[in-house]
N, C-alpha and C positions, 0 to 999 in steps of 0.2 A: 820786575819779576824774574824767577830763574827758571828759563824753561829745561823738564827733563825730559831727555830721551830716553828711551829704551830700545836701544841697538841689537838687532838679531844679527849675529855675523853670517849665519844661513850655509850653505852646503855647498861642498865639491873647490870651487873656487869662491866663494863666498869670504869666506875665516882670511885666507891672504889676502885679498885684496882688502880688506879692513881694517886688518893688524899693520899694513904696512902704512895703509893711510891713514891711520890715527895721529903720524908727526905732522900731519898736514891739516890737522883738525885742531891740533894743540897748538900751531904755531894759529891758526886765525883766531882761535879763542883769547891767546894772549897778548897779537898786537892788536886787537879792536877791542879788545877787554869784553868778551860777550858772556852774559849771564847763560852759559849753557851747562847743564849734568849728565853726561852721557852714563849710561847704566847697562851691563852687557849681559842679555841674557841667552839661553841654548831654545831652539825653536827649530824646525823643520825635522830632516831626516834624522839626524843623530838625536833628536831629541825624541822621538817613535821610537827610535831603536834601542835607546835605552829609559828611557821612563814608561814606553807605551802610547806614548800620547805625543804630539804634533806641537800642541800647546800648552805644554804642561803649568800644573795650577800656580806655584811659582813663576812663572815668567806672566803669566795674568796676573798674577797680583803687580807687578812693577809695571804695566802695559797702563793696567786699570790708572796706577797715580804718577802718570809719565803726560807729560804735553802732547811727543808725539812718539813716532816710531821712527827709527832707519834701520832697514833691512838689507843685507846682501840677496843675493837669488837662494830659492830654496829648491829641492830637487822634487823627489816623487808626491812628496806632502804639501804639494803648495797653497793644492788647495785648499786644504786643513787650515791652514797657515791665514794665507793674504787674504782668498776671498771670504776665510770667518772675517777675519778680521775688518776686512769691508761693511759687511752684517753688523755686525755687533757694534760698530761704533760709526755706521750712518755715514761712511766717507764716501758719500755719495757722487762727488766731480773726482773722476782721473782725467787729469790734465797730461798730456802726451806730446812734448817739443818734437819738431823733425826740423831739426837744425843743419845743416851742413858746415862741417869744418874743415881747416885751411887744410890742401895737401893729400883730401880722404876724395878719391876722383870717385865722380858720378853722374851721368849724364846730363844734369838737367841743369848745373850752376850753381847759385847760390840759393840755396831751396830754405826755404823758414817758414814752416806751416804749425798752425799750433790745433792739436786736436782736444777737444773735452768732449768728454763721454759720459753719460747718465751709468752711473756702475752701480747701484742697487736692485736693479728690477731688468724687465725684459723675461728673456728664457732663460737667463743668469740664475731666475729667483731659483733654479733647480727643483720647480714642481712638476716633474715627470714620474706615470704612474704606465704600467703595462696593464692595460685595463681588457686585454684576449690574448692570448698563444701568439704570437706574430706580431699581437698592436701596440705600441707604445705611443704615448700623447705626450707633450710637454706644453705648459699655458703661458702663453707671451702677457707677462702683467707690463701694462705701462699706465701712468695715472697723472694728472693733471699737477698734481703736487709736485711730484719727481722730474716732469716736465716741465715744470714754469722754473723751478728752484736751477738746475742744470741751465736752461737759456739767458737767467741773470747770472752765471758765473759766465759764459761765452760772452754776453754784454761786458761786461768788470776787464776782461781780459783783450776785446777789441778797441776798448774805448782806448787802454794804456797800449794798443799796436796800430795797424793800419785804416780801425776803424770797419772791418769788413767781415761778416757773416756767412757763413753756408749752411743752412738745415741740408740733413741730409736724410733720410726716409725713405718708406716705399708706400707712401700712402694708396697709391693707385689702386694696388694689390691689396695690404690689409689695410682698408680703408678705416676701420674701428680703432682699431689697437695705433698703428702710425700715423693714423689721421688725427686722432688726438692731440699727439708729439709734434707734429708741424702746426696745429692750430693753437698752443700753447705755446710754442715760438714765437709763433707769426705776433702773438697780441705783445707779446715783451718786446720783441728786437727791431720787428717793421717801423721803420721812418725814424728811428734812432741811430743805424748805422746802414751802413751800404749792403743790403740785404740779398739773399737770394737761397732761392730751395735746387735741391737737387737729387733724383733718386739714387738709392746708393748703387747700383748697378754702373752706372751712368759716372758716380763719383770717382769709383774705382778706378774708372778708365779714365776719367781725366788727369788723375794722381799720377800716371802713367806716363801722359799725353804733354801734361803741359803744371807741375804741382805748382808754378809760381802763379797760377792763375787764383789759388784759395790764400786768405791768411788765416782766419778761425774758422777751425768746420767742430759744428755742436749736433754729436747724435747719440741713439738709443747707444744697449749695453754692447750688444753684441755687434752691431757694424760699427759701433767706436772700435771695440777688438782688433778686428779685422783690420779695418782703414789706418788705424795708427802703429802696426806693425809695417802695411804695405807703405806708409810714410816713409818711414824709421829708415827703411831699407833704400827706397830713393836719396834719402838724403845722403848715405854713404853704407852705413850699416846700421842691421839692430840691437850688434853690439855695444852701440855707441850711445844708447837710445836712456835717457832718463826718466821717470815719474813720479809724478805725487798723487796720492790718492787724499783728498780734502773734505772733513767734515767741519761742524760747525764746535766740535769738543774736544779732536783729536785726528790728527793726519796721520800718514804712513808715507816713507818717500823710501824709493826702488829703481834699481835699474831692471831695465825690462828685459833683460838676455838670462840665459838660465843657468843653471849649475855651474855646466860645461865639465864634468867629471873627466872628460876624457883627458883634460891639459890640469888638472886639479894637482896641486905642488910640484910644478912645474917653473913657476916663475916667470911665467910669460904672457899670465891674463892682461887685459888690458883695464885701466882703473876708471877708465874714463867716463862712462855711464854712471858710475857710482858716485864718484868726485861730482857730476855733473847734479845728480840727486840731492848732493847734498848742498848744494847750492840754491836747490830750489826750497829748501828746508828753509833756510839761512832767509829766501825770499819773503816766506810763511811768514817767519818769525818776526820780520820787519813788519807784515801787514796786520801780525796781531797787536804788537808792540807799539808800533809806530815810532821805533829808534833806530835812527840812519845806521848806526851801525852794525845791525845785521845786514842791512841792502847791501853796505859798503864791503865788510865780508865777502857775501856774495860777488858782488861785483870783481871782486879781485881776483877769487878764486876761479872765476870765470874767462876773465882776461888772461889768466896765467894758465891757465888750457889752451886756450886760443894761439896762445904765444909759441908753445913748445911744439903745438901742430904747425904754428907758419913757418918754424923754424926745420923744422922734420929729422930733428939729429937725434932724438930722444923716443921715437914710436917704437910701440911694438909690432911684432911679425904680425897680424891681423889688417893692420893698416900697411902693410909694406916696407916697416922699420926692419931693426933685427934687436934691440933693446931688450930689456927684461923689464918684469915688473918694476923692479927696484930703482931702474933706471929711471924710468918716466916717472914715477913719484919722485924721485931727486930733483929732478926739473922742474915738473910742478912747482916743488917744495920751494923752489930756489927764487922763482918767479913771484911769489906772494907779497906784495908792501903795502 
């Protein structure tokens, strides 16, 4: 099969860091020989600003008959943007690396925590209504479905790591709604890997304290949010930070930092959240396909980050380099076999 994408280059710094790593996308497609179509369409702010629309009907129509997505960050319209897009095509697991890399100092060592987060529901669904002068209510949905489906992706993803679990919740407190979400865990993941619950209060502080203590932590919408930002950042930064949002018909893979308008054609963003995104694309695509040569892609493109971090001649000012954009895609670029 030839899977296609449909590429949003996205806002501020978004467009550069794409354009520039598309020789980097062209050279893995042509030494692994990968059935890939990338397809470029206009989405976020500039796409508001001049169509009116966020998501204009044109770029849905190539979304709709695309495989998946890859996205730059988008700025004020994000929401418009990614969490429709979440909705509308049921990419129900963000998966969230917090990897640490060679050279990117941070307290805690070599930190490698993998978060999944139920991204459909919770207070996400955005059912808030001001129901008096002063009141406003929002309804935490969480449902057995959404919960059992989310706990076999954290299973899928521990089995192929160290084999270890954390439910994270606050059952104690909402006992109905969270209670749910850990007893839909508990029936999937108990006695199949190294298990344990944990409240997210509790979690937070140990991310803190000690993050080599978690390898997969599997939770709601909104303390996935939270906890795989406060990861991101232990691990060096959340600039650096990758994702993929996974359904069963069509994924979306992103780096999780944003615009950054301030440094926007500038030349000095850092590519590596995105390169890393697209790796995890590259992953997908082996697990739909089941053809080594996407993993193998992946894998290289991965190692050849790895490389130009251990080597630290080729960083940008963000990590402590003084490099350009330009610079560290060359290196990248060079590192790929």
């Amino acid at each position: 099969m030839v899977f296609k994408v449909a590429v949003i280059p996205g806002d501020g710094v978004g467009p550069e860091i794409y354009f520039e790593s598309k020789k980097i996308l062209s050279k893995l497609v042509e030494m692994y020989r990968l059935d890939v179509e990338f397809i470029e369409i206009e989405a976020g702010d500039s796409a508001l600003s001049r169509y009116g629309e966020a998501l204009p009907k044109p770029a849905l129509k190539v979304i709709e008959s695309s495989d998946m997505i890859l996205k730059g960050p988008v700025g004020e319209s994000a929401m418009d943007v990614v969490v429709r897009l979440r909705q509308m095509y049921d990419m129900y697991a963000n998966i969230r690396p917090a990897k640490s890399l060679p050279n990117v100092p941070n307290r805690f060592g070599d930190v490698d925590v993998l978060i999944v987060r139920e991204n459909t529901e919770d207070l996400y669904k955005g059912m808030e209504h001001e129901i008096a002068d002063g009141v406003a209510i929002g309804l935490k949905v969480i449902t057995s479905k959404a919960s059992s489906r989310i706990a076999n992706v954290a299973l899928y993803y521990a089995l192929r790591r160290r084999r270890k679990v954390t439910v994270v919740h606050k059952a104690n407190v909402m006992r109905i709604t969270d209670g749910l979400f850990a007893r839909a865990c508990r029936s999937i993941l108990k006695d199949k890997v190294e298990y344990n619950e944990m409240y997210v209060d509790a979690a937070a502080a140990n991310l803190v304290r000690n993050p080599n203590m978690f390898d997969v932590i599997v939770t709601t919408n909104v303390y996935g949010d939270i906890l795989s930002d406060e990861a991101s950042q232990i691990a060096g930064s959340l600039g650096l930070a990758p994702s993929s949002n996974i359904g069963d018909t069509k994924s979306l893979f992103e780096p999780v930092h944003g615009a950054a308008f301030d440094i926007a054609g500038k030349g000095i963003v850092n590519p590596t959240a995105f390169l890393l995104s697209v790796a995890m694309m590259l992953e997908r695509m082996h697990e739909i396909s089941k053809d080594l040569k996407y993993l193998n892609a992946a894998e290289s493109l991965n190692k050849s980050i790895n490389e130009v971090y251990k080597e630290g001649k080729k960083l940008t000012v963000d990590v402590g380099g003084n490099s350009k954009l330009t610079d560290m895609i060359d290196a990248i670029y060079s590192k790929i076999t």
